[in-house]
Backbone bond lengths (Angstrom), bond angles and torsions (degrees), N, CA, C in turn:
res aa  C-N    CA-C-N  psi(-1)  N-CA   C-N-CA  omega(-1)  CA-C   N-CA-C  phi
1 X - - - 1.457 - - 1.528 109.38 -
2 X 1.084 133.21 112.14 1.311 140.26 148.47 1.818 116.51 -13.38
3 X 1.397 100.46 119.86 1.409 92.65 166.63 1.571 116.38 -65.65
4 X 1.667 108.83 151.83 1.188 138.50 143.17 1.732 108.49 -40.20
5 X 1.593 101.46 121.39 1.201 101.74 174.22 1.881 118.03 -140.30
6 X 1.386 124.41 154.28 1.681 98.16 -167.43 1.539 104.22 -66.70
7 X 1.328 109.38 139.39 1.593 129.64 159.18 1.401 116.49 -24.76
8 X 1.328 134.72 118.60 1.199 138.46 171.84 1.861 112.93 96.55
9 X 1.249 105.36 9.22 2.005 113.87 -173.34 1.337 78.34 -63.79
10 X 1.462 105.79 131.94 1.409 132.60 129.56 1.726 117.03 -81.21
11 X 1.481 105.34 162.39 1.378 101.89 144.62 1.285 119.20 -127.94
12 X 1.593 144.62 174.71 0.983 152.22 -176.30 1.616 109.56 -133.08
13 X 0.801 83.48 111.76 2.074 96.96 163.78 1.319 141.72 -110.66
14 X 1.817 107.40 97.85 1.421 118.99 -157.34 2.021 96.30 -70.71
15 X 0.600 100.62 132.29 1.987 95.98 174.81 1.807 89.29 -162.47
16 X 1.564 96.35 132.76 1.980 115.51 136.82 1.412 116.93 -34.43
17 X 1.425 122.30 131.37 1.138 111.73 164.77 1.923 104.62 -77.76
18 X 1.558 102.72 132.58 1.501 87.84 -152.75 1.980 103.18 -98.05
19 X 1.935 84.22 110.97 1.742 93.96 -168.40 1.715 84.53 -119.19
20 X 1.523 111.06 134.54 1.968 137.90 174.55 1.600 80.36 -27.08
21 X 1.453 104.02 130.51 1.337 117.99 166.46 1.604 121.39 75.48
22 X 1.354 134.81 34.36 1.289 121.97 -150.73 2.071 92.44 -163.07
23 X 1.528 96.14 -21.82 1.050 94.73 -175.35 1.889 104.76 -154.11
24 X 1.449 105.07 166.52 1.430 109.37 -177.14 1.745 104.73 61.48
25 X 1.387 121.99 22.52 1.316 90.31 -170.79 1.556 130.80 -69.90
26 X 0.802 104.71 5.82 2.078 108.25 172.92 1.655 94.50 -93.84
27 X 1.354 128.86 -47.55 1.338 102.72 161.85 1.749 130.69 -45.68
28 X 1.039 113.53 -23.17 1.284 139.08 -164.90 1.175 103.93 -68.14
29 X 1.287 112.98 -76.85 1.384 118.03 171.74 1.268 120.53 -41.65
30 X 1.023 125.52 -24.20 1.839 125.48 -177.24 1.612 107.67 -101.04
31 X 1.269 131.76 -1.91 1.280 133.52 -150.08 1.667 111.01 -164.16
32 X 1.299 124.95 -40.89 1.183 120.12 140.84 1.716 85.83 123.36
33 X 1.311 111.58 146.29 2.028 105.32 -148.49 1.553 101.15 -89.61
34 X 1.506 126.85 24.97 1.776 140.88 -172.49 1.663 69.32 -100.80
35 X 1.110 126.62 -60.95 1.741 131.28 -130.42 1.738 81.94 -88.25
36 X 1.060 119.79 -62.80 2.122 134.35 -175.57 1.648 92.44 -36.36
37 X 1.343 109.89 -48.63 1.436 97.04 -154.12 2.011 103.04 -89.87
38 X 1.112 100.35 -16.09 1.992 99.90 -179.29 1.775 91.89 -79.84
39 X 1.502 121.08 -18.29 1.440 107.88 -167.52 1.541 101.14 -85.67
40 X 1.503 108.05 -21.66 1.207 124.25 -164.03 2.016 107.42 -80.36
41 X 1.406 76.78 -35.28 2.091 78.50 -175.69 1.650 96.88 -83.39
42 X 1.521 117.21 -45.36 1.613 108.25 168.82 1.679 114.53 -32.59
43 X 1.240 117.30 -54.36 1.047 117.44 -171.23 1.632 135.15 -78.12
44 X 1.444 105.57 -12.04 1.191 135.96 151.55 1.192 121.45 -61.72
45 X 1.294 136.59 -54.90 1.627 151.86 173.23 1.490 99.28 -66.95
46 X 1.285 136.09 -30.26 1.240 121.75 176.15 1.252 93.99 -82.93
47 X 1.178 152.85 -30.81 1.041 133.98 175.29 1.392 145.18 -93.45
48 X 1.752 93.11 7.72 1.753 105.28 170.90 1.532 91.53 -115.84
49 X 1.134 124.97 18.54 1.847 136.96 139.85 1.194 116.90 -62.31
50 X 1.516 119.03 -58.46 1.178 151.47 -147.07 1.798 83.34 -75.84
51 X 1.562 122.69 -70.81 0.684 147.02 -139.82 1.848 108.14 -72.95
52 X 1.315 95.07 -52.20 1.369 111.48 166.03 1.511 112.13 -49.66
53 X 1.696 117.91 -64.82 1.258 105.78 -173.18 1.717 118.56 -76.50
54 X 1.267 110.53 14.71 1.416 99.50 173.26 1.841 106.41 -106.59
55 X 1.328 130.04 0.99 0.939 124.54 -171.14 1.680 115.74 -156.46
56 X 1.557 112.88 7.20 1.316 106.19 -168.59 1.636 123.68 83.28
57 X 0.912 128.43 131.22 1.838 125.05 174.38 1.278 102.99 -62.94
58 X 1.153 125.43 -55.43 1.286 120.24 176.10 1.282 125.85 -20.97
59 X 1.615 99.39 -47.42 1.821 105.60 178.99 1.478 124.63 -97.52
60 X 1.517 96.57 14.21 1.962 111.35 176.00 1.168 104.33 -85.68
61 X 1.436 127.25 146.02 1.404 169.31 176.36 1.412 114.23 -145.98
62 X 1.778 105.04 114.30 1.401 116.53 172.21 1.147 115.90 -118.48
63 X 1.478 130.43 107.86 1.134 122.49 168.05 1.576 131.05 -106.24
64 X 1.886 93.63 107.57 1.285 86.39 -178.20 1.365 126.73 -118.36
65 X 1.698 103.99 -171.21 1.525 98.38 -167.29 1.825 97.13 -122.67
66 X 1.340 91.84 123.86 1.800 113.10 165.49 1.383 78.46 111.53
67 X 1.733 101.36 -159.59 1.174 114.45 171.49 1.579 122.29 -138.08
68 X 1.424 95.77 172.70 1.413 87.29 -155.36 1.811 104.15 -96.16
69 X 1.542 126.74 27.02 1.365 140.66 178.75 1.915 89.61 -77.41
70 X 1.208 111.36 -37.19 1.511 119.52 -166.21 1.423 121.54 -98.90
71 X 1.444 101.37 27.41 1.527 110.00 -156.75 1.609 85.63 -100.51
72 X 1.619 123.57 -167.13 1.572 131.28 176.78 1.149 89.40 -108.00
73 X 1.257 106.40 -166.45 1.252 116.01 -136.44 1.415 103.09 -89.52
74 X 1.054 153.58 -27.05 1.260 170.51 100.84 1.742 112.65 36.07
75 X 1.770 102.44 -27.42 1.658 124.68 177.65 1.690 101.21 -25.03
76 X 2.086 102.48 -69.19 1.556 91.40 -156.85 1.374 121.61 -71.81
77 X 1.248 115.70 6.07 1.737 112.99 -177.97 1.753 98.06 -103.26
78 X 1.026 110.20 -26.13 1.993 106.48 173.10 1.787 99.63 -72.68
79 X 1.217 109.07 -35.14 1.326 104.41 -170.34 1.839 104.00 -72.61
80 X 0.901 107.51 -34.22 1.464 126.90 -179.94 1.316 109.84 -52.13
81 X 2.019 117.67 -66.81 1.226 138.41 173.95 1.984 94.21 -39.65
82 X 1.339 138.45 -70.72 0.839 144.93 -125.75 2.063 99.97 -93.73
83 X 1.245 121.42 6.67 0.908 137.93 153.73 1.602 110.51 -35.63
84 X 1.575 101.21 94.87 1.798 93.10 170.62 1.477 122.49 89.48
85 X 1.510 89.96 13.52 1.792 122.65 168.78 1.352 108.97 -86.01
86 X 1.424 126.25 139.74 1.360 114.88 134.00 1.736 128.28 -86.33
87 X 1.535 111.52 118.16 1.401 121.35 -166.37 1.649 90.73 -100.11
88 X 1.455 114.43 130.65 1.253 122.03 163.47 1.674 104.82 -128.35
89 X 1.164 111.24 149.73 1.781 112.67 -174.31 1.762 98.87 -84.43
90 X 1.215 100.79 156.85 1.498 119.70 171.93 1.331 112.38 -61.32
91 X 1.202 139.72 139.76 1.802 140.62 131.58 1.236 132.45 -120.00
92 X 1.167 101.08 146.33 1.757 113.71 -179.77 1.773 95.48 111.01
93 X 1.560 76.43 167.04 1.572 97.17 -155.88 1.266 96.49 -92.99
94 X 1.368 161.68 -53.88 1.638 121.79 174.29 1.781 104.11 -115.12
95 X 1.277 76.51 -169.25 2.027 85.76 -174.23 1.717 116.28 -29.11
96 X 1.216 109.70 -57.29 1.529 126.14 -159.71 1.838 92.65 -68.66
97 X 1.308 101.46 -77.02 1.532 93.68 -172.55 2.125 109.99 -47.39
98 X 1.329 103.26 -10.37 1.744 90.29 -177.71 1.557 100.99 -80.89
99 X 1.875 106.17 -59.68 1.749 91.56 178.85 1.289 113.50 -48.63
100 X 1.438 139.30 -48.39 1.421 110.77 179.62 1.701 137.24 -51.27
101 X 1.312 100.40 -26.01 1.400 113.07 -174.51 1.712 108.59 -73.36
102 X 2.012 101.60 -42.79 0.998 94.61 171.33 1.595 137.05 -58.68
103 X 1.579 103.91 -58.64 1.055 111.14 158.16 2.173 126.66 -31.62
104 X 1.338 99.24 -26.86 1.432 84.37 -175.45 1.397 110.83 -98.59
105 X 1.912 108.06 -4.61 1.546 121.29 -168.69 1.923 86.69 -81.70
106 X 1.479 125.95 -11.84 1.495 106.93 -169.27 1.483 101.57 -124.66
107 X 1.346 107.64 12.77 1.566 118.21 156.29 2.133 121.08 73.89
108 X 1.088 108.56 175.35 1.621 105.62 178.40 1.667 109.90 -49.79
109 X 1.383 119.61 173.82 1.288 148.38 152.69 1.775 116.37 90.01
110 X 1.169 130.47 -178.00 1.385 122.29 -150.44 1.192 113.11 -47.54
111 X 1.426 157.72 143.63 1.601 150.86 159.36 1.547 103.17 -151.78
112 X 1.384 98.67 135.98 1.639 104.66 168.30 1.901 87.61 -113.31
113 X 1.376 120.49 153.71 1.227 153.91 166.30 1.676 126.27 -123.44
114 X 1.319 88.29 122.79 1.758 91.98 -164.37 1.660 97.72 -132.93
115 X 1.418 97.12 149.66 1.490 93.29 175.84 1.929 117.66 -94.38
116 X 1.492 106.83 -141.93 1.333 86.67 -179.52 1.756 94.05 -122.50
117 X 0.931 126.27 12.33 1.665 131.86 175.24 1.781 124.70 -84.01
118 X 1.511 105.85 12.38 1.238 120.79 151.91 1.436 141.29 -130.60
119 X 0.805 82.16 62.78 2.148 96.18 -172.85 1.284 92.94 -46.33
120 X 1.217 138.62 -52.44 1.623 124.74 -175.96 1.921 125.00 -46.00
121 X 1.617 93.80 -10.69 1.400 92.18 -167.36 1.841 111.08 -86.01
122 X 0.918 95.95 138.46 2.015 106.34 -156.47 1.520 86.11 -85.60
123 X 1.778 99.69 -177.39 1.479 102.28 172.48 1.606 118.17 -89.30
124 X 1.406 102.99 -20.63 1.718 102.42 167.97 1.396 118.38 -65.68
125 X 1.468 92.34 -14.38 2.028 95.96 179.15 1.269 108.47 -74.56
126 X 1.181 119.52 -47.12 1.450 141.00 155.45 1.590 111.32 -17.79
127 X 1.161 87.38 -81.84 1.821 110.34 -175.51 1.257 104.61 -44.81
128 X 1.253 114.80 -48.29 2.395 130.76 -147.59 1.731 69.93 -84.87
129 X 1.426 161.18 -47.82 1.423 146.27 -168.93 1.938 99.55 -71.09
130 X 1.319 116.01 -26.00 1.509 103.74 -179.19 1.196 118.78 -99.22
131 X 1.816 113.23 -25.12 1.154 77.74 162.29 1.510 145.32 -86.26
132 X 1.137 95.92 0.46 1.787 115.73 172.01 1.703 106.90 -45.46
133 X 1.791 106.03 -31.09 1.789 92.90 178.69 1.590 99.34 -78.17
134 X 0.901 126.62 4.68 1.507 108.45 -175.68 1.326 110.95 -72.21
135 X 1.502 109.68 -8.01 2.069 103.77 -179.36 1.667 98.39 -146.82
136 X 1.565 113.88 17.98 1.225 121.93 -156.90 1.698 110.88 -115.76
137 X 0.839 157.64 161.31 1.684 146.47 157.02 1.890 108.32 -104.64
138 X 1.543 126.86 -8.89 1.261 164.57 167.18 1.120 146.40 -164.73
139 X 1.355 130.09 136.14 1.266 146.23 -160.83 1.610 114.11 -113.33
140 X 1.121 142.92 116.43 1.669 131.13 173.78 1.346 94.38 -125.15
141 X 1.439 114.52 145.23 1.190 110.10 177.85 1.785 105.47 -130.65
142 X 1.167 123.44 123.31 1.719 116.57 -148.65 1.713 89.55 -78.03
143 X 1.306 76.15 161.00 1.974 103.66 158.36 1.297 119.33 -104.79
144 X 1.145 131.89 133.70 1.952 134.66 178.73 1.569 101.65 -35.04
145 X 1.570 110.27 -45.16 1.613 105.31 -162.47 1.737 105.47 -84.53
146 X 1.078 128.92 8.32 1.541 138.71 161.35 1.508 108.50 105.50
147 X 1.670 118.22 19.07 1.245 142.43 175.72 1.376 113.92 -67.58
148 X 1.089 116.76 -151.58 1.741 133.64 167.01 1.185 92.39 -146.27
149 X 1.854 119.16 142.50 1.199 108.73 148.65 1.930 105.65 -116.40
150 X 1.006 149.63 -10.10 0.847 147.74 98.81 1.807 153.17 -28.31
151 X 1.276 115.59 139.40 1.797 98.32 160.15 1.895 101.23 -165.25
152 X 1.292 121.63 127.22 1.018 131.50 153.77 1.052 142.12 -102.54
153 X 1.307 119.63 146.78 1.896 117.28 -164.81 1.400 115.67 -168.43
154 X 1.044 127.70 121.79 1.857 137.08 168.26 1.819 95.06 -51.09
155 X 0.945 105.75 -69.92 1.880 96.37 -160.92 1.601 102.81 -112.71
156 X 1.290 103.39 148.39 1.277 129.68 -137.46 1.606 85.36 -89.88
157 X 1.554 108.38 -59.15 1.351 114.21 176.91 1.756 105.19 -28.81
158 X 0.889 141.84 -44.80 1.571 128.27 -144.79 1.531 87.02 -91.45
159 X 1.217 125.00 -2.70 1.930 107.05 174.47 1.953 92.79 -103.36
160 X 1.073 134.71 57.95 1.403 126.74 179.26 1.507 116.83 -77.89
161 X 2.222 84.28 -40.27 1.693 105.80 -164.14 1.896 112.43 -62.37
162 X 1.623 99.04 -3.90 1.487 106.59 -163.66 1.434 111.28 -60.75
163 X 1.096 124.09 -32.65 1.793 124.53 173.72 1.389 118.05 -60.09
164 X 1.253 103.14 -18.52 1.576 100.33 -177.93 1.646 93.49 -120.98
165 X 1.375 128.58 46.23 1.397 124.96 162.46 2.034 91.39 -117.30
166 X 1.400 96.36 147.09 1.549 89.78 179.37 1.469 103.99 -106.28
167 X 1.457 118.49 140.06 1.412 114.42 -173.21 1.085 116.44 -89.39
168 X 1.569 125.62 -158.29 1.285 136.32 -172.40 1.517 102.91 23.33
169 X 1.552 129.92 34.96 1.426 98.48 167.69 1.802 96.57 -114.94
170 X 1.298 109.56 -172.04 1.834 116.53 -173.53 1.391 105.67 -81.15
171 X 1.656 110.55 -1.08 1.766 118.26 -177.46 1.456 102.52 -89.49
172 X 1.299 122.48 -22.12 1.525 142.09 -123.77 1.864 86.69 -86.97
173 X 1.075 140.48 -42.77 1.220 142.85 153.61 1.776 110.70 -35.52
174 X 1.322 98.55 -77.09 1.179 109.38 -154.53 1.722 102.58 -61.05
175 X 1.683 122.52 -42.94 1.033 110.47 172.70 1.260 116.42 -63.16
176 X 1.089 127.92 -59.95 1.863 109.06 -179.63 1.367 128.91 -45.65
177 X 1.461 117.05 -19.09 1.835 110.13 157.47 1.692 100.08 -63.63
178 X 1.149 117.79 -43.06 1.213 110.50 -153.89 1.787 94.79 -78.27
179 X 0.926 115.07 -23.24 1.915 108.94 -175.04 2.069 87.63 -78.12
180 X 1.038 107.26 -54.52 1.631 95.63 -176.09 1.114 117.97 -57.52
181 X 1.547 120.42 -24.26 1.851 110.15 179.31 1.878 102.18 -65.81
182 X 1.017 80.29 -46.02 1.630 103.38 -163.42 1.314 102.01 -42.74
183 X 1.851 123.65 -35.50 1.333 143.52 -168.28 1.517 92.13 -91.12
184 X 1.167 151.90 8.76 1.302 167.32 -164.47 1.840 110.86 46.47
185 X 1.226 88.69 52.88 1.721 75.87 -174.35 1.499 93.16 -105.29
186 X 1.562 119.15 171.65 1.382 123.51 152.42 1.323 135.76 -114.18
187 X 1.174 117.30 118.57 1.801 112.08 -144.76 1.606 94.07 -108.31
188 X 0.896 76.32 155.52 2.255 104.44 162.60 1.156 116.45 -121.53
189 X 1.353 103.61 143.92 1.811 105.65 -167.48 1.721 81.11 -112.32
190 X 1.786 104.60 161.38 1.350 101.69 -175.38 1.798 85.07 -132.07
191 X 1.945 94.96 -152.55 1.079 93.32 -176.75 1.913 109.44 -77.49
192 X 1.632 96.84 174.22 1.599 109.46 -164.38 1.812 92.58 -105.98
193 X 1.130 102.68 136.22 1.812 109.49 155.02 1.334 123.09 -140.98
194 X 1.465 133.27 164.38 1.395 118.14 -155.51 1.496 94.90 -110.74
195 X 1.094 106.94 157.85 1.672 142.17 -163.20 1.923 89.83 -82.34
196 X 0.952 110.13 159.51 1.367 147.08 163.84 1.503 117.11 -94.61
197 X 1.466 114.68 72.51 1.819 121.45 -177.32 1.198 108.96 -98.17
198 X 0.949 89.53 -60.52 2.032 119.65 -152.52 1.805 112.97 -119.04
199 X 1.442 100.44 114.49 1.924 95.71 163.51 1.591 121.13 6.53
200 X 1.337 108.35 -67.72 1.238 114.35 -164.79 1.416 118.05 -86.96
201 X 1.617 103.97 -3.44 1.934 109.11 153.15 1.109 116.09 -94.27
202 X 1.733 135.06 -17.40 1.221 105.03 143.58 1.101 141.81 -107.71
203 X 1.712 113.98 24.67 1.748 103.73 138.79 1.207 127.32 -54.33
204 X 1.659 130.98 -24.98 1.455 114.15 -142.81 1.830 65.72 -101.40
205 X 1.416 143.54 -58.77 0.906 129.10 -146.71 1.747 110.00 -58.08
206 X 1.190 99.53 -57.41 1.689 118.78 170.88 1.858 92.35 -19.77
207 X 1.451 102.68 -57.46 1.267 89.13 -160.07 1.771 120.34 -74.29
208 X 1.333 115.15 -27.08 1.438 138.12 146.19 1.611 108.27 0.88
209 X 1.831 92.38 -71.64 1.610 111.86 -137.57 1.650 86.03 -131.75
210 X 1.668 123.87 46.80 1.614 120.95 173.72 1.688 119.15 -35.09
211 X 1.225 125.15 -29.97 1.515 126.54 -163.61 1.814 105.45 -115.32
212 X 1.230 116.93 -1.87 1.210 132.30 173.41 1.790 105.08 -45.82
213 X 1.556 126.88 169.85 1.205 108.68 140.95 1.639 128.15 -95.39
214 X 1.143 108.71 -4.33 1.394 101.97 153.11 1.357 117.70 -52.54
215 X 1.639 118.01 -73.68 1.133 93.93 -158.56 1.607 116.23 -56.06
216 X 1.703 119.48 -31.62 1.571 104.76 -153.70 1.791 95.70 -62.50
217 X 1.472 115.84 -42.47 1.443 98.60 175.55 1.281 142.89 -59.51
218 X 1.432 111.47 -22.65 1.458 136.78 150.01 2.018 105.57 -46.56
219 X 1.248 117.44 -61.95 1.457 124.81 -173.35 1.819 104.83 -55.70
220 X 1.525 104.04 -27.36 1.267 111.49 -170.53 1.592 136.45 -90.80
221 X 1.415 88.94 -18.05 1.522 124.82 160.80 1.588 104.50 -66.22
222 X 1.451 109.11 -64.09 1.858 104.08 -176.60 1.251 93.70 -63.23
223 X 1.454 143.73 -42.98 1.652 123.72 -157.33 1.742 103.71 -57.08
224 X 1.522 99.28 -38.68 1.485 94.40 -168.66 2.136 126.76 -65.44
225 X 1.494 75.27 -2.93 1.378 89.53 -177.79 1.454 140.62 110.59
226 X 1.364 95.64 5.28 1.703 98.06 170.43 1.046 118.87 -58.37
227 X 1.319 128.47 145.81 1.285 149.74 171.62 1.500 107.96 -50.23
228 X 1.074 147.89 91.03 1.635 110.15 176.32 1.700 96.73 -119.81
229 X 1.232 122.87 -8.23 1.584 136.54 -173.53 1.550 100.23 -28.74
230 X 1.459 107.13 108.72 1.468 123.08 174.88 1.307 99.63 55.19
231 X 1.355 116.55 53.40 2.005 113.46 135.18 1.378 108.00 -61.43
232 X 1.438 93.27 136.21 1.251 124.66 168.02 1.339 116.78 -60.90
233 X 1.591 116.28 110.46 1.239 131.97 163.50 2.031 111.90 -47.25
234 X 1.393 133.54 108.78 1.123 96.29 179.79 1.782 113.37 -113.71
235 X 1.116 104.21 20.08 1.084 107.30 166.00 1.191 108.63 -160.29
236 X 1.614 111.29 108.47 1.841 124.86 171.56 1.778 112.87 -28.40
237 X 1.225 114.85 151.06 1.137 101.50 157.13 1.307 141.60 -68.57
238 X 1.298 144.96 134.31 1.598 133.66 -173.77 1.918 95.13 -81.68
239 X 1.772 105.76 145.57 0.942 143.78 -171.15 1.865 78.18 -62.71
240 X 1.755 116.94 126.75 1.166 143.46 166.15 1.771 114.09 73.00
241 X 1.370 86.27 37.78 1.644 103.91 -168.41 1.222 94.70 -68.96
242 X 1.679 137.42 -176.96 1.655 128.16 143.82 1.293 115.68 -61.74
243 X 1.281 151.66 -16.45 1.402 148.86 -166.65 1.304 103.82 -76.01
């Protein structure tokens, strides 16, 4: 049975519009940024899938950054997926100042926000982050590498402290509870899943989510021949991970 979640949850999905060179770039380098960016829109579409069936289109919000005229080739089926979305563009100059902006461009009341670096995440994953607002004022849900891949919240105000949280680092979790307490909210941490960085995060995911379109475009990238022979794992799995 599907969790119980508050009435009216949207979600929001910060993602690159994913154009060769603009995105995945550490995939890039191992695979070449034509191949980074089709793994990158695969993984996007699974997740405004994801997104849809946990909440209705009605309650999707994508906010992205660039556009998607410059995307690979992959454009008319994302454009397709996004049928019955509200798309608003990104602002501000790095990560932190964009989720805030975004977040305040789609206004007060329940929202979970997800990026596009977990295609493994289902729609109950979705859901199990909303319903946490039902007794919650915020939701973070960690990443293996000390990220977020998740965050939920009724009022927008309590993500302010986010410009002054620094991202992509292994603090990058832990400080944004701490910028939202600080904003007086009271958060719940949920479950953790790992991000999509590096080769060897999306083998383990690939292997997760086999029929996904991540993985087959992921499978399709190695057919073509990248090198990836003994990428470096860079972060083990944690004991009750999905892998």
């Amino acid at each position: 049975m599907s969790a119980a979640i508050p009435l009216g949850t949207r979600i929001l999905v910060m993602a690159k519009a994913p154009s060769p060179g603009r995105v995945k770039t550490r995939l890039a380098a191992r695979i070449g940024p034509e191949a980074a960016a089709e793994v990158a829109a695969a993984a996007l579409a699974d997740t405004i899938a994801a997104a849809e069936s946990a909440v209705g289109v009605e309650h999707c919000v994508l906010a992205l950054g660039g556009g998607l005229d410059d995307a690979v080739s992959g454009t008319a089926a994302l454009r397709a997926a996004l049928v019955g979305w509200r798309v608003i563009p990104q602002r501000g100059d790095d990560l932190g100042e964009r989720l805030l902006a975004a977040h305040t461009d789609v206004g007060p009341g329940p929202l979970v926000q997800v990026g596009m670096d977990t295609p493994q995440a289902a729609p109950s994953d979705l859901r199990a982050v909303a319903a946490a607002l039902l007794t919650h004022d915020a939701v973070v849900a960690p990443a293996e590498d000390g990220g977020w891949w998740a965050l939920g919240r009724h009022d927008p105000q309590h993500l302010r402290g986010l410009p002054e949280v620094r991202m992509s680092s292994p603090d990058t979790c832990a400080d944004t509870v701490a910028a939202l307490v600080a904003a007086g909210a009271g958060v719940h941490l949920t479950r953790e899943l790992r991000d999509v960085d590096e080769a060897a995060d999306a083998d383990v995911v690939a292997r997760l989510v086999p029929d996904s379109r991540f993985a087959r475009a992921w499978r399709r990238a190695r057919e073509r021949g990248a090198d990836l022979a003994g990428a470096p794992d860079p972060r083990p799995l944690h004991p009750g991970s999905r892998a």
